[in-house]
Backbone bond lengths (Angstrom), bond angles and torsions (degrees), N, CA, C in turn:
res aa  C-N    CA-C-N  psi(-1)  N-CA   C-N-CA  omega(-1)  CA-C   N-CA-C  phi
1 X - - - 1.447 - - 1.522 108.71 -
2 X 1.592 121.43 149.18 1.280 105.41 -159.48 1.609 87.67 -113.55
3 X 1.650 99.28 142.98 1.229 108.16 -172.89 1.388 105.87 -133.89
4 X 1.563 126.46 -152.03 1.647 118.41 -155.31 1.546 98.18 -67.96
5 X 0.926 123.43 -49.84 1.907 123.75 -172.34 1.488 111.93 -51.02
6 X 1.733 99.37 -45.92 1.818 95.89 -178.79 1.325 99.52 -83.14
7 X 0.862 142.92 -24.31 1.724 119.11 175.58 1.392 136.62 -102.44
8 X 1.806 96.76 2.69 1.174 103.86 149.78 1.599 123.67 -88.79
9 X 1.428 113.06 19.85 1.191 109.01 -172.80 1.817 95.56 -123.50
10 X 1.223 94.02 -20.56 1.563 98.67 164.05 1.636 115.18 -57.20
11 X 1.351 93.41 -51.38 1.437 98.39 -174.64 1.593 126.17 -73.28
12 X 1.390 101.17 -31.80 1.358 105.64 156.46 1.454 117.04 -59.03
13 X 1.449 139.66 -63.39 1.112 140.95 -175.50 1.440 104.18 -35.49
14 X 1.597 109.03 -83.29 1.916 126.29 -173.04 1.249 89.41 -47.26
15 X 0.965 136.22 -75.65 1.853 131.09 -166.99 1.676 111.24 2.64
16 X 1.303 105.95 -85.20 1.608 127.41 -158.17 1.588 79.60 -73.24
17 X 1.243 155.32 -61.81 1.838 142.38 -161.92 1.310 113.95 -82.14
18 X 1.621 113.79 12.19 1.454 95.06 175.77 1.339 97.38 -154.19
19 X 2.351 133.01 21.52 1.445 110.78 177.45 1.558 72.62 -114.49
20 X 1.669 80.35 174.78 1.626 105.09 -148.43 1.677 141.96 53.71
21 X 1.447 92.41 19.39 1.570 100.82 173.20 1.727 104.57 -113.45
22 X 1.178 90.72 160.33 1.910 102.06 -156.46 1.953 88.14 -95.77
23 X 1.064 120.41 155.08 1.316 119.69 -158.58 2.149 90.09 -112.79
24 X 1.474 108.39 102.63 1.269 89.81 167.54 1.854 129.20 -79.77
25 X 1.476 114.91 16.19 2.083 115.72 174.29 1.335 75.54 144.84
26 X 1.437 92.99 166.87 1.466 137.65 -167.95 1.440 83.78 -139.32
27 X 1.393 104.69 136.18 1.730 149.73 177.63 1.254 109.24 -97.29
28 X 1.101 140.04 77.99 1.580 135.95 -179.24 1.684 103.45 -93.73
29 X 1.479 115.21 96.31 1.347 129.46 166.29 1.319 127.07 -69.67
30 X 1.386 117.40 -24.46 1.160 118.33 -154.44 1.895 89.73 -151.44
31 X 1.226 116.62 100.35 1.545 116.08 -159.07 1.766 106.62 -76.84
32 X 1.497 107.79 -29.92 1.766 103.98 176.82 1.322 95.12 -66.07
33 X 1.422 148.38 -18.97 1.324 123.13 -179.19 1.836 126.27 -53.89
34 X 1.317 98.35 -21.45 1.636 108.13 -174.33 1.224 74.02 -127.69
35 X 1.797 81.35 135.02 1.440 136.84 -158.42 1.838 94.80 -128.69
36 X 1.345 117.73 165.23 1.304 119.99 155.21 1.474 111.44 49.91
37 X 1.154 162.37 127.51 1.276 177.29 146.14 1.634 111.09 92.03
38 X 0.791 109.71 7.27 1.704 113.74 175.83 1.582 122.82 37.38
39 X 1.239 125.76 -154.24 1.857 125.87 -163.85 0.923 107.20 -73.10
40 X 1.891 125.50 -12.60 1.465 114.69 -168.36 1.863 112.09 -73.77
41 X 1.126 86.46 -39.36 1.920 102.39 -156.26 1.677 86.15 -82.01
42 X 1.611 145.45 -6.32 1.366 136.54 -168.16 1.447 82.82 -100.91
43 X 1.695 122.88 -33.45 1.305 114.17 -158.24 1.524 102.73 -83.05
44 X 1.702 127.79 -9.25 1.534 124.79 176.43 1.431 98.25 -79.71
45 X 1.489 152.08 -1.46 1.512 144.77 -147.90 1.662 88.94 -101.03
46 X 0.953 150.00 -4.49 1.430 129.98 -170.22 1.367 99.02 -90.32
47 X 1.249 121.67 128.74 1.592 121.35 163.76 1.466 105.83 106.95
48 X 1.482 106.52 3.23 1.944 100.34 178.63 1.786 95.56 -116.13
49 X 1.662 90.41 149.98 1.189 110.55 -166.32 1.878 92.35 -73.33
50 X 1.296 122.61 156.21 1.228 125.02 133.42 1.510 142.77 -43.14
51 X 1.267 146.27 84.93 1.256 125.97 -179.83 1.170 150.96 -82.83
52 X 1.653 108.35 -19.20 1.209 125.15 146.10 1.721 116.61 -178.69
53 X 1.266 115.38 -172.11 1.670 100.12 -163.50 1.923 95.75 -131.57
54 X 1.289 124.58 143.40 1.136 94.01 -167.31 1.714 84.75 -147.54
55 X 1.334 130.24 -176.45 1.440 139.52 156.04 1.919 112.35 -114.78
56 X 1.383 82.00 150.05 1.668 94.94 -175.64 1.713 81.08 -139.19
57 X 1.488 128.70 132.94 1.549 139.82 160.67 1.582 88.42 39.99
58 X 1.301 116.69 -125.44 1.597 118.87 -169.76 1.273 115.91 -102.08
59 X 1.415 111.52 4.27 1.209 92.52 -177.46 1.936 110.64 -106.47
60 X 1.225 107.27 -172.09 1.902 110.55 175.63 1.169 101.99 -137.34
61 X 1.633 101.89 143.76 1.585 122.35 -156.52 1.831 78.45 -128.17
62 X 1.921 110.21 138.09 0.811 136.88 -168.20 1.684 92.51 -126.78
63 X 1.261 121.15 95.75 1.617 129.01 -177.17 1.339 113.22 -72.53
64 X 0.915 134.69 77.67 2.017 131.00 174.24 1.099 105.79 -83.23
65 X 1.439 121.10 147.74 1.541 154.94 -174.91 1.788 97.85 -57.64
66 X 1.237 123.81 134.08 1.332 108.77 -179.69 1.371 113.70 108.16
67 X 1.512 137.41 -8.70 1.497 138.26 -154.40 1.127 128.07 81.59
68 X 1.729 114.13 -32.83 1.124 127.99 -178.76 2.072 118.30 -50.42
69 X 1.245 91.86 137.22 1.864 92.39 175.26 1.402 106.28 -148.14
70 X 1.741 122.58 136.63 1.147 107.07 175.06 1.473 91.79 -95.08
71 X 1.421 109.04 172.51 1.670 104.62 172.76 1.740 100.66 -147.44
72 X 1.287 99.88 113.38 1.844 93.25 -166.99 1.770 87.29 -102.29
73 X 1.506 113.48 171.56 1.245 128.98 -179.58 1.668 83.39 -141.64
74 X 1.668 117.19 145.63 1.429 137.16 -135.32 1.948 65.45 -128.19
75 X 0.998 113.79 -79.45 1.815 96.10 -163.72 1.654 83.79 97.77
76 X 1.662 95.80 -166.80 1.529 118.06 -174.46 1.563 112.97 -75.69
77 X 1.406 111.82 -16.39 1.714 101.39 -176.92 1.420 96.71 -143.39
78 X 1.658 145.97 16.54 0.998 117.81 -150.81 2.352 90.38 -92.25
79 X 1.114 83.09 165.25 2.069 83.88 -178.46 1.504 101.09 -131.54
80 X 1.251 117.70 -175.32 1.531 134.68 169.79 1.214 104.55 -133.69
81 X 1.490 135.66 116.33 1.130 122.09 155.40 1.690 122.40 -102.22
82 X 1.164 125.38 165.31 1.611 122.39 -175.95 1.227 114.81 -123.23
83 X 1.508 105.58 72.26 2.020 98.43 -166.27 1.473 133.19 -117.09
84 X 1.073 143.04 168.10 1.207 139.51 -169.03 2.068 102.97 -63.30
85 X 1.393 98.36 128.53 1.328 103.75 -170.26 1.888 115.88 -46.90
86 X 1.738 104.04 -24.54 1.615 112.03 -168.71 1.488 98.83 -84.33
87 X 1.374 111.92 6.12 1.958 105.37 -173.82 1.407 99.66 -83.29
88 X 1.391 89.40 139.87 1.985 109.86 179.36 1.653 83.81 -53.19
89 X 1.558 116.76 157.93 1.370 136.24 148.94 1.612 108.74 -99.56
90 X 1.549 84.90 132.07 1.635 95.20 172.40 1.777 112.31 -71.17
91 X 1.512 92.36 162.53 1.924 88.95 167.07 1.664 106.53 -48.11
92 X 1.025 101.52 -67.82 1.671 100.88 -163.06 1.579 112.42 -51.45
93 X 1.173 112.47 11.43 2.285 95.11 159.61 1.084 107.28 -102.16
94 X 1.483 95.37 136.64 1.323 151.14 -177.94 1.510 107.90 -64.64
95 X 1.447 113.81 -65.99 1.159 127.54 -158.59 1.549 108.07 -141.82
96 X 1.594 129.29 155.43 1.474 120.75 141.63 1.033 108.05 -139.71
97 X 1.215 105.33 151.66 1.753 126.37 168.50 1.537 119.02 -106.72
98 X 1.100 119.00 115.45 1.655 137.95 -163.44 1.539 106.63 -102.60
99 X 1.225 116.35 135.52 1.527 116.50 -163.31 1.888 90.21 -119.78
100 X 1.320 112.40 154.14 1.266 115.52 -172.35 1.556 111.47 -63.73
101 X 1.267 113.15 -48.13 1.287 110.68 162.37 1.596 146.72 -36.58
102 X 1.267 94.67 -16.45 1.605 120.55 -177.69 2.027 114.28 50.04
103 X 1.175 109.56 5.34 0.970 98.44 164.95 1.720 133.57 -79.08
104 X 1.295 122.19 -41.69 1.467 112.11 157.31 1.345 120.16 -101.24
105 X 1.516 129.67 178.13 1.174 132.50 150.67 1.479 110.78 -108.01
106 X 1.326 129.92 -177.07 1.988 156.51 148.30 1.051 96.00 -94.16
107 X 1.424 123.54 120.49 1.703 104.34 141.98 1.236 108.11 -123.79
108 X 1.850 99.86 148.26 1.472 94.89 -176.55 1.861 95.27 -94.21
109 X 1.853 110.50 155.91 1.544 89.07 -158.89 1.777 64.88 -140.14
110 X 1.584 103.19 140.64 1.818 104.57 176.95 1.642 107.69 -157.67
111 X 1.426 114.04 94.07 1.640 127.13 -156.76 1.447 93.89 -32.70
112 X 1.885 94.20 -74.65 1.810 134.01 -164.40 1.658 78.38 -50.53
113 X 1.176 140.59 -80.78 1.780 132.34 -154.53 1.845 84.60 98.40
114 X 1.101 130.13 67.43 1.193 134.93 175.56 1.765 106.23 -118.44
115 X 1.282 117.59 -58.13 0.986 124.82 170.08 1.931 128.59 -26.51
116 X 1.381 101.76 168.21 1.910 94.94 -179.01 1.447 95.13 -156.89
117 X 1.225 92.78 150.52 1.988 110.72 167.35 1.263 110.02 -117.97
118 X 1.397 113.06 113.61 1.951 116.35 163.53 1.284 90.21 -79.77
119 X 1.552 114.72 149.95 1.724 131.49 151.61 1.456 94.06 -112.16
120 X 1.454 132.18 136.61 1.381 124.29 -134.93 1.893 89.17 -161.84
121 X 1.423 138.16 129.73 1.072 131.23 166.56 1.595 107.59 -119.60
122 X 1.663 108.08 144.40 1.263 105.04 -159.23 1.596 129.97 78.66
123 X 1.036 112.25 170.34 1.648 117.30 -151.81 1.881 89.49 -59.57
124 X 1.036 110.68 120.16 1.517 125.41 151.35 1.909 137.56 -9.96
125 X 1.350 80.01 -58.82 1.655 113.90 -164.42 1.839 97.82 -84.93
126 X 1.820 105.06 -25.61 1.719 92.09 -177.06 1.959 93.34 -122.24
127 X 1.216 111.31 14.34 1.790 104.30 173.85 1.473 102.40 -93.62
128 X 1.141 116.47 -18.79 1.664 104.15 -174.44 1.392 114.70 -143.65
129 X 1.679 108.95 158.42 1.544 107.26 -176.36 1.257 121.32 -46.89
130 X 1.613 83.80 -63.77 1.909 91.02 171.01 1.160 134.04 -22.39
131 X 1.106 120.19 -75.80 1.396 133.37 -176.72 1.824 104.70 -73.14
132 X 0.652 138.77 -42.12 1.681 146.32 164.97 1.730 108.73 -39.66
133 X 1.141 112.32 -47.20 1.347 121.71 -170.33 1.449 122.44 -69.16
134 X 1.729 95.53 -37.29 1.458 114.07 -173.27 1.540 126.52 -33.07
135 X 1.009 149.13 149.05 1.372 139.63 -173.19 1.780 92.36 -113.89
136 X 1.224 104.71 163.54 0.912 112.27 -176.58 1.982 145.75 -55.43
137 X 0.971 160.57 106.16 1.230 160.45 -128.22 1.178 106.49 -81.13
138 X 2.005 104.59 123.29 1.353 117.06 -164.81 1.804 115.65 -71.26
139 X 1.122 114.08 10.29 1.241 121.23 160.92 1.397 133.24 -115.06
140 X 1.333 111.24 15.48 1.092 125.17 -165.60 1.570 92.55 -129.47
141 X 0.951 149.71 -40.82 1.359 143.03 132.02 1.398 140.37 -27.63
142 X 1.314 126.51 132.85 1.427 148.63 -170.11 1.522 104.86 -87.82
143 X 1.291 130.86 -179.04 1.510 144.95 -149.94 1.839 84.89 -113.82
144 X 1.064 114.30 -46.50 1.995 93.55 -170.89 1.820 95.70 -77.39
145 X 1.585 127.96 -33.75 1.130 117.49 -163.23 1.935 99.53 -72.08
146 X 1.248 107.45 -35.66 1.838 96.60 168.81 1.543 120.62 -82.94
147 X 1.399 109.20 -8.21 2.199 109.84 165.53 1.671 81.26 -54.17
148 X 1.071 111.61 -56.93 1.627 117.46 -141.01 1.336 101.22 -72.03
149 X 0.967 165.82 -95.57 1.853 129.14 115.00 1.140 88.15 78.90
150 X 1.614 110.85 -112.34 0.974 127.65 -151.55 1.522 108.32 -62.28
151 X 1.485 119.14 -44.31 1.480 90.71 -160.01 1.710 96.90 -78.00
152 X 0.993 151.91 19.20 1.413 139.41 -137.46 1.714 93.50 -97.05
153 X 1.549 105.86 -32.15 1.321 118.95 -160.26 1.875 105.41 -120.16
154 X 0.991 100.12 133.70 1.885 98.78 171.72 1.293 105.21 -101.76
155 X 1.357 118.70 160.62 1.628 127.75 -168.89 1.386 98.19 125.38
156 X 1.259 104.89 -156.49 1.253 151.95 -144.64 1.857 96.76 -100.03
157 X 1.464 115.97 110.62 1.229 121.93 -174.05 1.960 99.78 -55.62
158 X 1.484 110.92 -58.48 1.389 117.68 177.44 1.455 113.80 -27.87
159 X 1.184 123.91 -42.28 1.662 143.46 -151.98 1.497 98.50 -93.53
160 X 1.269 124.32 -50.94 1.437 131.75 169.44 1.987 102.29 -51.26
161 X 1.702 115.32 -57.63 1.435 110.35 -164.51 1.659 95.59 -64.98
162 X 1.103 129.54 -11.04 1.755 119.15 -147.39 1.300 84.62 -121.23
163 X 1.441 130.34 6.32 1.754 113.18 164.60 1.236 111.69 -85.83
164 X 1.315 139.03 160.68 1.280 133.89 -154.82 1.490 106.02 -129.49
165 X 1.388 112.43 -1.07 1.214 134.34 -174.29 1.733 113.52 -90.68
166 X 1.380 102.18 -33.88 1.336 113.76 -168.24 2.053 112.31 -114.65
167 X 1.579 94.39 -21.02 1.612 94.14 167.23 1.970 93.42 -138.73
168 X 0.855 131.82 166.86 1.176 138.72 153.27 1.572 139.84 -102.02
169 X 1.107 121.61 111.33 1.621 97.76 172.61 1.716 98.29 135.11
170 X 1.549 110.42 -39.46 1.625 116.66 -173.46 0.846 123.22 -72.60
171 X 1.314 130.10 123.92 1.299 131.46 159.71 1.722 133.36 -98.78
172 X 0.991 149.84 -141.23 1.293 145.92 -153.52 1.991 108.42 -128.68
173 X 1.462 106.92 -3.37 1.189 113.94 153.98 1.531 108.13 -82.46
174 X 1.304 111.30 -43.65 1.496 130.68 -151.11 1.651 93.69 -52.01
175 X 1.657 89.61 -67.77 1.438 120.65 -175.18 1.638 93.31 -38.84
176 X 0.911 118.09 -90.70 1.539 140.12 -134.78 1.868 90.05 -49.85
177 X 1.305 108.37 -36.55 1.973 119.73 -179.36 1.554 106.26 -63.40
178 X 1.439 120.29 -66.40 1.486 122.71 154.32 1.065 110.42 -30.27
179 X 1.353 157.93 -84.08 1.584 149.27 -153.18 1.423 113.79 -80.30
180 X 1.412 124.62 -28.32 1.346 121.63 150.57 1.123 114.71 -49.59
């Protein structure tokens, strides 16, 4: 399952091969994948540049010119691939993103179909639950701001790292490596 390391490495990768390219449509294969604003706000994305690609907890924020952001969540199988636009698509994509140039595609690729895409206008972090809720980023935090963390809640240390409210980004590999 991809968690803060793999999708910040997602985002690093796609970042530099896909900001500043103008987005010629979005491919919606699989229509439960977009969540929250439906066909209208996917159907304004043709003709805006990319601006940059970033991570928030697990999910990746796709910055377009305009306010616009997609923000996909990877779930247990979802992937990114970066491929030549003439490559067969497997069953499992989800989604593609077509660049005016026609030389590559994005595909979003998700076995389980667990995964989701917000199309989101305006700041990210205050248009949706998701991202609104997030607690703060475990690297971006100091040793008294995670005591405080921790003691806030009683239980189960695991249960505290795997809320998403109070750290962001961890998941249950994450966890389980930390307490080992």
């Amino acid at each position: 399952m991809p968690e803060l390391p793999e999708v910040e490495t997602i985002a690093r990768t796609l970042g530099p091969r896909i900001t500043g390219r103008v987005l010629a449509g979005i491919d919606l294969l699989y229509r439960p994948l977009l969540r929250t604003g439906g066909r209208k706000r996917l159907d304004a994305v043709p003709g805006r540049r990319v601006l940059g690609v970033r991570r928030r907890g697990k999910m990746l924020l796709i910055e377009l010119e305009g306010g616009r952001t997609l923000v996909f969540h990877l779930k247990m199988t979802g992937q990114f691939l970066f491929v030549p636009a003439e490559e067969p698509r497997d069953k499992h994509t989800r989604l593609v993103i077509r660049f005016e140039d026609g030389r590559n595609e994005v595909r979003f690729r998700d076995v389980r179909k667990f995964g989701f895409l917000l199309c989101l206008d305006g700041e990210p972090e205050s248009a949706c639950d998701e991202l609104a809720s997030l607690g703060p980023e475990p690297l971006e935090i100091g040793l008294p701001d995670f005591a405080r963390i921790l003691k806030a809640r009683r239980g189960r240390i695991k249960s505290v790292l795997l809320d998403q409210a109070r750290v962001a980004g961890i998941g249950n590999i994450y966890a389980d490596e930390m307490l080992f």
